[in-house]
Steps between C-alpha positions, in 0.01 A plus 500: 500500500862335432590410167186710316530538181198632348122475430398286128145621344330212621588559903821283487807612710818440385784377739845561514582120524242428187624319176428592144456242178484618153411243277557515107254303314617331188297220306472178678809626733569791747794698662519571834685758760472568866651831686434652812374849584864654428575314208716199590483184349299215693453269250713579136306441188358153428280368237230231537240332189156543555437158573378306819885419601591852420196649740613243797856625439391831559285388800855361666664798407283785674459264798897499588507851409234606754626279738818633502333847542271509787192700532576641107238533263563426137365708269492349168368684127471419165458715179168459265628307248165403295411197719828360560570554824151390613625105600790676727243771673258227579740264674673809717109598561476142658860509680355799687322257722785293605800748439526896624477629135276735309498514152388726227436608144728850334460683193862467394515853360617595873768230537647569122484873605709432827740332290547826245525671798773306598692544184502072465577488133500114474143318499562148624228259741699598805536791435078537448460332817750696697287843406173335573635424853617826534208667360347350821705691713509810321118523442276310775216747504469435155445092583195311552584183646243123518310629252315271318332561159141382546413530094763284388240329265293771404821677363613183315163508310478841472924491338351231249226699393709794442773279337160389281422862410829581378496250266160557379640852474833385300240288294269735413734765357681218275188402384373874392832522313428147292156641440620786363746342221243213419131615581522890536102510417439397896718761655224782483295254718819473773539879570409474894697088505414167345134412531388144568286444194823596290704242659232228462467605121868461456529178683246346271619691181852582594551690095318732341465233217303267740311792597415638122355126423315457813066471533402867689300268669772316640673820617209618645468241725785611690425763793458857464496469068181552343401419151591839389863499701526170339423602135752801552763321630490233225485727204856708688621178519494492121695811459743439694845660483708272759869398399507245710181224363688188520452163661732573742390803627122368561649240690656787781190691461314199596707376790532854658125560528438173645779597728374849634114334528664248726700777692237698529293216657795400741466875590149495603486140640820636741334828616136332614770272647709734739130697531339206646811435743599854591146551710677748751372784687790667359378483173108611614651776643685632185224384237295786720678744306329542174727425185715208690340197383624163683784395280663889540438476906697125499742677339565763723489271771697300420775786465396625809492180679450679811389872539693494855843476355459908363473719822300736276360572146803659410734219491267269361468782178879467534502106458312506208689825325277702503678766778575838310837565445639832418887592428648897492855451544795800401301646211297257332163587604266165576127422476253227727486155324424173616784340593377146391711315685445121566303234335343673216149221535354623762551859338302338221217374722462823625510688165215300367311557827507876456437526130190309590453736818493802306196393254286329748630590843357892650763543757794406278363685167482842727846474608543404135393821327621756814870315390469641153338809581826588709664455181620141479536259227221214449755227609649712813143560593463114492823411647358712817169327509700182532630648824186617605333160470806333662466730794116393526613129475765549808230687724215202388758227607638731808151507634372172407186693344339541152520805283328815639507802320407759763827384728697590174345838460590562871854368470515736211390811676715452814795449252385855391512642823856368581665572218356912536675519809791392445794722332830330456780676356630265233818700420706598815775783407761657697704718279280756275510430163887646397488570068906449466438145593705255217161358407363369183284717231223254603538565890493856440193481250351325813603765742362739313163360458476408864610885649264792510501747229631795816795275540537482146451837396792557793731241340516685149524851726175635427319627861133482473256626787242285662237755384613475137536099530 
């Protein structure tokens, strides 16, 4: 075929005559760049607003540019910038329809690689929208072009209820800390986090003053205190060794408890929310698996978005980081660890997942305990359960079918009998092993322990018979 260029990972072919757009997104504005395949300049760097005027500008502009270029595709990308760039993506989504163009979303670690890689010292708009551009040359089978996210807002919920939890967290840990320097008498009843009846006591009797001159009867009409609870509380109340007993300070305690209730609320009220909304077969399919309750599956879906962009379970344990990595370079000798690369949330999905996978799940606990009967720690053990469930959630979604734990036991024992045949030689060598090499102490410590104890023996001039050996 004339002009072929190559083959994207969703089926797209790339043309000699084809245009690329990289597009730096900016708050409320945007830079823009157009090059063809080798690099030449089709349209130098302009900047439009995000703004009706500045979207029809644009329109004008890509129309003279593929007019003047016939039969060209424009292939147009823009980083993920936290929602910014979702106004531009939309309206080049609808251009698609009128104008040759296909448009898509990037991670920009990739273009801000290409530009180390480059050696481009200066970080400038242009010069951000130049590598994007070229990032679409250099990397098309790493592209997925038109494609739309269909959670857009199930993941805005979802963000505000995370946003939510991280303050409650934030909250929660300030408010052990004024606990402990005005009521430390409560703290034994917060070992395992805040419990509600303790906030409810402290919104109605924010200092252990109010609390010493209370009615027990009063107290004990709150929730989860009895009349004995009630009577203890009161008279630790009156012994109370706080520095900090003032006015003042009641007045914080009091406004932060009524502020984590209501958080906590918000939380709850938010997650029946996305629940009720999120009734996909996606999610029936993962909530199969015991230990991933409904709020954990949304999660991973929404991460996932779509189990067809990872051609196999492998790179979708790399997306989420948790691929092992292992290093052995000159003589530093390396271990396996997770590389944890990527968003570290939907690591944390997953982490919860498996410690509750281990306790009440069969399949998961085995593979549990035959981790730390090879030796492994307790959290190594776990981080590998997270990539066996992960693997389970790619082959659920793969298949469109629920969890079945006789196809993983058969998985597993093929695995068995592939890896016994195979024997790979992970260390080719040419030359023998020479001992006047200039190498370190450390190399030759690793020799040493690597080479037989003949070749040894032979080394320090000692000749020892097979038989005696």
């Amino acid at each position: 075929m004339s002009g072929f260029l190559c083959l994207t990972s969703n089926g797209v072919f790339l043309m000699s005559n084809d245009l690329f757009m990289g597009i730096d997104v900016s708050k409320g504005y945007a830079d823009f760049i157009i090059i063809d395949r080798d690099r030449n300049i089709i349209e130098d760097n302009f900047q439009l607003d995000d703004t009706f005027n500045g979207h029809n500008s644009l329109f004008k502009i890509l129309s003279d540019v593929l007019s003047n270029n016939d039969n060209a595709t424009l292939y147009c990308a823009v980083e993920s910038t936290g929602g910014l760039e979702n106004n531009w993506l939309n309206f080049l989504y609808r251009l698609k329809d009128v104008l040759n163009i296909k448009a898509a979303r990037i991670n920009p670690i990739g273009p801000v690689a290409l530009k180390k890689a480059a050696m481009k010292r200066n970080g400038t708009d242009a010069i951000s929208a130049y590598s994007i551009a070229d990032y679409l040359i250099v990397y098309p089978n790493k592209i997925s072009y038109n494609v739309q996210d269909p959670y857009v807002v199930l993941r805005r919920q979802y963000g505000m209820i995370e946003m939510f939890n991280k303050q409650l967290t934030q909250l929660l840990n300030q408010f052990q800390n004024l606990l402990y320097i005005s009521m430390p008498f409560l703290l034994p009843y917060c070992k395992h986090g805040i419990p509600n009846w303790v906030l409810q006591l402290l919104s109605a009797y924010p200092s252990a003053d109010k609390i010493s001159r209370a009615q027990v009867s009063s107290i004990a009409r709150i929730r989860y205190i009895s009349l004995k609870r009630a009577e203890i509380i009161i008279q630790k109340a009156k012994l109370n060794v706080g520095a900090q007993t003032d006015e003042n300070m009641a007045d914080i305690i009091k406004t932060m408890a009524k502020e984590i209730i209501h958080l906590k609320k918000l939380i709850e009220q938010n997650k029946k929310s996305l629940i009720k909304h999120c009734d996909l077969p996606e999610i029936k399919i993962l909530t199969s698996f015991k230990s991933i309750g409904k709020y954990s599956a949304i999660g991973l879906l929404l991460n996932i978005v779509s189990i067809e962009r990872f051609p196999s379970a492998k790179h979708l344990a790399s997306y989420f980081g948790l691929h092992p990595v292992y290093k052995d370079s000159g003589d530093t000798s390396g271990n396996y660890k997770m590389s944890k690369k990527g968003r570290s949330a939907p690591r944390k999905i997953l982490f919860m997942v498996a410690r509750n996978a281990i306790r009440y799940n069969p399949l998961i606990k085995q593979v549990y305990i035959e981790h730390l009967k090879r030796g492994k720690t307790k959290m190594s053990a776990l981080g590998a359960c997270m990539h066996k469930i992960l693997r389970i959630v790619y082959g659920m979604l793969k298949n469109n079918t629920a969890f079945d734990p006789e196809v993983d036991k058969r998985n597993r024992n093929k695995i068995r009998i592939v890896n016994s045949k195979k024997k790979v030689n992970n260390k080719r060598r040419y030359q023998p092993i020479a001992d006047d090499a200039p190498i370190s102490r450390r190399q030759t410590k690793k020799r040493k322990e690597n080479q037989p104890q003949t070749v040894l023996d032979g080394m320090c001039g000692v000749k020892v018979s097979p038989s005696v050996v």
